[in-house]
C-alpha positions as CSV (number, residue, x, y, z in Angstrom):
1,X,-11.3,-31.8,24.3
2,X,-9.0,-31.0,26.8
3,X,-5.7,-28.5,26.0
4,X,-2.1,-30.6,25.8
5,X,0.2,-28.1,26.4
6,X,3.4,-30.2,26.5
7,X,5.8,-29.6,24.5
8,X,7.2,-33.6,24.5
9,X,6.0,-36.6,24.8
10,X,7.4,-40.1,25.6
11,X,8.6,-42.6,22.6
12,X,7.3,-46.1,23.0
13,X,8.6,-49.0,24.6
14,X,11.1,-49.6,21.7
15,X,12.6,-46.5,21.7
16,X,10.7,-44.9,18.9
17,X,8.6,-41.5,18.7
18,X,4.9,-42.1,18.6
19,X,2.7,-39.7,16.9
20,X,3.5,-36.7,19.1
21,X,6.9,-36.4,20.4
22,X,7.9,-32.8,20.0
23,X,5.3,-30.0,20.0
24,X,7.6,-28.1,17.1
25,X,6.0,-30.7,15.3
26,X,2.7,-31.8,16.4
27,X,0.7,-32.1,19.1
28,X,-2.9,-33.1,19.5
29,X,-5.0,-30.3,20.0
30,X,-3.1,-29.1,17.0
31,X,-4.0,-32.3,15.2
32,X,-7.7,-32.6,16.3
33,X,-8.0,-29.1,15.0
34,X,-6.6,-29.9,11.7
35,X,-8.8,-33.0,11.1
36,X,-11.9,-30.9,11.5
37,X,-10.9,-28.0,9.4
38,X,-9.4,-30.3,6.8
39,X,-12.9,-32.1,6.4
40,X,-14.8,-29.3,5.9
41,X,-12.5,-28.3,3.0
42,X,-11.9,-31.4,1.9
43,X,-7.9,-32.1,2.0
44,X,-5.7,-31.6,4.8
45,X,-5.3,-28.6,7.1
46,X,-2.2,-27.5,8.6
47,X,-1.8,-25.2,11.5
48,X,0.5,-22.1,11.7
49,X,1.1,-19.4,14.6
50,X,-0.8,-16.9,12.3
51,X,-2.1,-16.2,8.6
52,X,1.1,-14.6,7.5
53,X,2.8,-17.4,9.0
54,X,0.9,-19.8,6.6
55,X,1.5,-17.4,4.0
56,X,5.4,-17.4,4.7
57,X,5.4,-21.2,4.8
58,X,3.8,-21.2,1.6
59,X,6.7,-19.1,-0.5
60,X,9.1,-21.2,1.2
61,X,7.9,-24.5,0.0
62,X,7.1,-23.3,-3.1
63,X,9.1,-20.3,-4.5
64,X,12.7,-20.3,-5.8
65,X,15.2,-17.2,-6.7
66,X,13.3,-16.6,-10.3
67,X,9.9,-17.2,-9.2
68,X,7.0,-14.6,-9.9
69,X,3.9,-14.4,-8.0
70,X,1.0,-12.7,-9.4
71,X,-0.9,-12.0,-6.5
72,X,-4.6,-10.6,-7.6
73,X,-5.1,-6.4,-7.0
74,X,-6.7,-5.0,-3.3
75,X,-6.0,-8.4,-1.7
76,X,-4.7,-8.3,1.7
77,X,-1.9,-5.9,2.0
78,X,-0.1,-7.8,4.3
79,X,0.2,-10.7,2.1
80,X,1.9,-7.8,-1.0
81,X,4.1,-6.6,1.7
82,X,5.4,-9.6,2.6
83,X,6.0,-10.7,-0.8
84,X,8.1,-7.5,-2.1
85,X,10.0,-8.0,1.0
86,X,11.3,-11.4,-0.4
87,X,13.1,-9.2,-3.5
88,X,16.4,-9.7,-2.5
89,X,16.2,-13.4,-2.2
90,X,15.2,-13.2,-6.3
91,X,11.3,-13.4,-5.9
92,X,9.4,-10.9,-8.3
93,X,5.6,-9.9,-7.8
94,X,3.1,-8.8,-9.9
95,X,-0.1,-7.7,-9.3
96,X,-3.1,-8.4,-11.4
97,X,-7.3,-7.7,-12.1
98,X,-8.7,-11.4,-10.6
99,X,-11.7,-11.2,-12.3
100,X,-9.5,-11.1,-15.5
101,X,-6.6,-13.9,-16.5
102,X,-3.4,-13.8,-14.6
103,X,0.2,-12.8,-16.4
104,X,2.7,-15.7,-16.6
105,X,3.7,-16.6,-13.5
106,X,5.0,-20.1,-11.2
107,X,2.4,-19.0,-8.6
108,X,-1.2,-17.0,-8.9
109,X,-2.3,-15.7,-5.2
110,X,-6.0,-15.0,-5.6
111,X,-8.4,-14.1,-2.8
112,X,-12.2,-14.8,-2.6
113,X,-13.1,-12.5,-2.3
114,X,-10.1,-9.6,-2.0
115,X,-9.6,-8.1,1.2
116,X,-10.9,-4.9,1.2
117,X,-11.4,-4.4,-2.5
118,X,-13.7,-7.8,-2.2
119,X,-13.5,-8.9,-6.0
120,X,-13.7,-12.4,-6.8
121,X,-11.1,-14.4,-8.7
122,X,-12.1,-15.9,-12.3
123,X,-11.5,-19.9,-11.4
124,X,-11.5,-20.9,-15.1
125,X,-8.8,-18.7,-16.4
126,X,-7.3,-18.8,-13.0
127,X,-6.7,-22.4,-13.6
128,X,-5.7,-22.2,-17.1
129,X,-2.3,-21.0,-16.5
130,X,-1.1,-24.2,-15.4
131,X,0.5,-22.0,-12.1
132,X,0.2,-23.0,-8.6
133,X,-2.7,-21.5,-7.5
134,X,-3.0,-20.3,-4.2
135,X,-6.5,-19.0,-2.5
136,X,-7.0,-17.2,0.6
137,X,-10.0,-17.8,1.7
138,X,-10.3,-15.6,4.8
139,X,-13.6,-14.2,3.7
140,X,-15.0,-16.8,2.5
141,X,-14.7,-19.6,4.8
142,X,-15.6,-23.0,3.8
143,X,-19.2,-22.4,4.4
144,X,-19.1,-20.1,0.8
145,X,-16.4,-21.5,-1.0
146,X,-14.1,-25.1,-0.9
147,X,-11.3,-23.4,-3.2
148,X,-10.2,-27.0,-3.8
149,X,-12.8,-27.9,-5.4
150,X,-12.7,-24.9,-7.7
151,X,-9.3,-26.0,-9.0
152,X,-7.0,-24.2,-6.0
153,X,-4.2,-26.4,-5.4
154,X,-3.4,-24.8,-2.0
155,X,-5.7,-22.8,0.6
156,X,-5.0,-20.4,3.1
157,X,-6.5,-18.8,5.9
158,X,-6.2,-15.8,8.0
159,X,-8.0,-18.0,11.0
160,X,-7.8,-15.6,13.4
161,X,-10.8,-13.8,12.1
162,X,-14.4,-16.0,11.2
163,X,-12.6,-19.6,11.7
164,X,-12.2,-18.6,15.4
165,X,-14.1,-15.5,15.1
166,X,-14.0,-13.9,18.6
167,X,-11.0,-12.0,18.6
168,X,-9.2,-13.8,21.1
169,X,-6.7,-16.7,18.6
170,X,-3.5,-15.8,16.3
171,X,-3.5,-18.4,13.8
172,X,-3.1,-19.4,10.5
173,X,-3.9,-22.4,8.3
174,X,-3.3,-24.1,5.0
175,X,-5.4,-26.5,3.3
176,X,-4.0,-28.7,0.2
177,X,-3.8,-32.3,-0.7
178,X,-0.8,-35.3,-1.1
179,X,2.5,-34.0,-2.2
180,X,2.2,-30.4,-1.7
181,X,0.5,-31.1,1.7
182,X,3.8,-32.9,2.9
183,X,6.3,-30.5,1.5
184,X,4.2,-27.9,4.1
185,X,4.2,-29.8,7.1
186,X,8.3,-30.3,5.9
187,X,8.5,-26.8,6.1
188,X,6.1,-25.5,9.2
189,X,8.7,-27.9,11.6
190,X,11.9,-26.3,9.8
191,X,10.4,-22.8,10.5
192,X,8.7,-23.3,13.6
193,X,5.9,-21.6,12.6
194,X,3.4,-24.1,14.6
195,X,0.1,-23.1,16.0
196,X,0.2,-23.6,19.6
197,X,-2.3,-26.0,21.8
198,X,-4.7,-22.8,22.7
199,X,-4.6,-21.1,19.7
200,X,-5.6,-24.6,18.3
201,X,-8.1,-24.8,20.8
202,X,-10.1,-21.7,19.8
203,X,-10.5,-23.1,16.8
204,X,-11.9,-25.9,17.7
205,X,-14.3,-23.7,19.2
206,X,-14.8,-21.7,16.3
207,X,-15.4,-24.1,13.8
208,X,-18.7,-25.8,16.0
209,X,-20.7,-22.6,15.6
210,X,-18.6,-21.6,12.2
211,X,-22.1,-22.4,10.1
212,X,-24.3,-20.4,11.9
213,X,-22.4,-17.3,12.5
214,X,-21.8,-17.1,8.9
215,X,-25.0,-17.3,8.6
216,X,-25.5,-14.5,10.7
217,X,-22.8,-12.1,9.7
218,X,-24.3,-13.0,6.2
219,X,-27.9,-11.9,6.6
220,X,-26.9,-9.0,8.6
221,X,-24.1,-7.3,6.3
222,X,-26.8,-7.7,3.4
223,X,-28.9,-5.9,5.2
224,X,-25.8,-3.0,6.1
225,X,-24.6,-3.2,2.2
226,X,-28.5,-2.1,1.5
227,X,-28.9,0.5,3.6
228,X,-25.3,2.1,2.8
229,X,-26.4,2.4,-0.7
230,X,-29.3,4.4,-0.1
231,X,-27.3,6.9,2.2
232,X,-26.4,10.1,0.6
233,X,-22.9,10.5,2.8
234,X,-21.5,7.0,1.3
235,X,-20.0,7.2,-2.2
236,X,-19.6,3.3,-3.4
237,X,-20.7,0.4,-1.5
238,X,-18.7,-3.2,-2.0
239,X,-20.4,-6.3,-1.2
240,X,-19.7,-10.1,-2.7
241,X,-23.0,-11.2,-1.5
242,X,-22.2,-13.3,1.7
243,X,-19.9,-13.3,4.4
244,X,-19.8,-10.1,6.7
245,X,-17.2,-8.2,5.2
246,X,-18.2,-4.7,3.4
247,X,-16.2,-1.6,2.3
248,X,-17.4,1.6,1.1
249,X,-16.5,5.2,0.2
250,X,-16.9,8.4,2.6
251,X,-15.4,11.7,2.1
252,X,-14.4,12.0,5.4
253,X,-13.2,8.9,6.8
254,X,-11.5,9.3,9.8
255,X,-14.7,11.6,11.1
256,X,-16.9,8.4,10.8
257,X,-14.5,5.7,12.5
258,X,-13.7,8.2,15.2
259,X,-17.9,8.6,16.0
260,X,-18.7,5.2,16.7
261,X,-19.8,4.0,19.8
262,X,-21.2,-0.1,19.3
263,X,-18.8,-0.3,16.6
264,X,-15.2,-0.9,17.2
265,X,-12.8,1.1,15.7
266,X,-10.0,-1.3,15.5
267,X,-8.0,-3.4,12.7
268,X,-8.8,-6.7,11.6
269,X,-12.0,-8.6,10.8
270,X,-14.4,-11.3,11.2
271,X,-15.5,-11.4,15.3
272,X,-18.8,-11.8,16.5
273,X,-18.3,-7.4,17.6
274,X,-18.7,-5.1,14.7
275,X,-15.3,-3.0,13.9
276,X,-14.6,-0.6,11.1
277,X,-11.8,1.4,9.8
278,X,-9.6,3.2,7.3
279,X,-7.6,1.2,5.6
280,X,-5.6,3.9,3.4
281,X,-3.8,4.5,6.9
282,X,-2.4,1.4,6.2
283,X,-2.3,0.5,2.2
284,X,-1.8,3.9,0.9
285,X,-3.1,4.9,-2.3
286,X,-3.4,1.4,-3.9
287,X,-6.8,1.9,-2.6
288,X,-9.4,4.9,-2.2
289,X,-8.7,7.2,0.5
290,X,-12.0,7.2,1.9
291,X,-12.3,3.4,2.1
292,X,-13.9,2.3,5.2
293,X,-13.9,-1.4,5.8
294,X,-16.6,-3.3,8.1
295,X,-16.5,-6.6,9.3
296,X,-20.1,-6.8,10.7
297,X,-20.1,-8.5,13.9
298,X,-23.6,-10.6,15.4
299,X,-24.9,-7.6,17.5
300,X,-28.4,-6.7,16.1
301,X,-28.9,-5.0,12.5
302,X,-30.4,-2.2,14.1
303,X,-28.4,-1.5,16.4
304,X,-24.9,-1.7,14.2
305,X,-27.2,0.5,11.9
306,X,-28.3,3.3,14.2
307,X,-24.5,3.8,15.4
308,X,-23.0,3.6,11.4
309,X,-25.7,6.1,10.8
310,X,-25.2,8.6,13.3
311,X,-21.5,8.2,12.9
312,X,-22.2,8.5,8.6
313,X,-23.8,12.4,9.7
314,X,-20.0,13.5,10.5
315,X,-19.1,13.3,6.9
């Protein structure tokens, strides 16, 4: 469709605001956007200028002075950071083992899986604790996983990386259904934390080839994860199974993302190029200091392979 990138709109002949009226609000790429994410995870998708934004949005319409999170160990750092910074306004975190039950808490933040320990949550006991649970579902997408369905109440996305998945959209996006849904939207057009028309746009995009560049990055990263284990310069390989994420162990970390040449070295994940690097620079020793994380891109296996590999002979 084409891009609307007004920011108003004219109300009808009565006087009153049609559907779009101020772009703070809504406006139809936006909308269009949401309809077709919102389908594929079956409730309704909101947009937001970026994951964290979604993520903010979320402890606003949700969390009160008293409220703890328990937000699941190795998920996104971004995501803890954020949180602790809310201390002051009376928010407490915890963090917790996923695959285990969470500690009392008004809301449990899982990820499936964790971004870059990649552990998956345990739904059942997840659910059990009668919390809001919350799911980011970067990784995952809703070609592996509709968290709804597995008893989330709310979903969130990093959609800059595989929604879009070319490295080119800042964008975020929540998923949920009825009450909580509305109490969202409330508070995206208090905060003005709206996606805008283009970022919307690439989405769009995105999400018509979504399927089968997951499918891609899937059979591709299986074939990386394999091949890691068997080298002797990598120390622990983490995998879920799908998706194109993949961490692992080196002793020498910065050696390897320094020496690639296909690959990337660059933050963030989930683009049809391969990048890789350290995340301790970033996370500190909540996670190993020779993590190396990989978001395997749609290049050929052999190729990503024969650069990782020559790169893996500087450790």
């Amino acid at each position: 469709m084409e891009i609307d990138r007004s920011t108003i709109w004219p109300y009808d002949a009565e006087g009153q605001p049609r559907e779009f009226y101020y772009s703070r609000y809504a406006h139809p790429t936006g909308a269009a956007a949401e309809r077709e994410l919102g389908s594929l995870e079956g409730g309704d998708a909101l947009l937001f200028a970026s994951g964290t934004g979604a993520a903010t949005a979320i402890v606003l319409a949700f969390a009160r002075s008293g409220t703890t999170i328990a937000i699941a160990e190795g998920a996104y750092f971004g995501t803890s950071v954020l949180f602790r910074s809310l201390a002051p306004f009376g928010v407490d975190v915890v963090e917790f083992d996923q695959t285990a039950a969470p500690p009392a808490a008004e809301i449990v933040w899982v990820e499936a899986p964790a971004n870059p320990t990649l552990t998956l949550p345990n739904w059942e006991l997840a659910r059990s604790t009668g919390a809001l649970v919350v799911c980011d579902a970067t990784v995952s997408t809703p070609v592996y996983l509709r968290a709804l369905d597995e008893g989330a109440d709310v979903v969130i996305h990093s959609a800059t990386k595989f929604l879009t998945g070319h490295h080119d959209a800042l964008l975020g996006a929540t998923v949920s259904r009825g009450e909580l849904t509305d109490r969202l939207r409330a508070t995206r057009q208090t905060a003005g934390i709206t996606a805008s028309p283009d970022a919307a746009a690439s989405l769009l995009r995105g999400l018509k080839t979504l399927p089968v560049r997951m499918e891609r990055h899937t059979e591709s990263a299986t074939e990386i994860a394999g091949r890691l284990r068997d080298h002797p310069a990598v120390r622990n390989v983490r995998y879920p199974g799908f998706s194109g994420l993949i961490s692992f162990d080196v002793a020498e970390p910065k050696a390897v993302e320094t020496s690639t040449k296909l690959i990337t070295n660059a933050t963030s994940l989930g683009g049809v190029r391969t990048t890789m690097e350290s995340r301790h620079r970033w996370e500190g020793d909540r996670i190993p200091q020779g993590l190396l994380r990989l978001s395997v891109g749609l290049e050929p296996v052999d190729e990503i392979w024969a650069d990782l590999d020559q790169a893996l002979a500087n450790t």
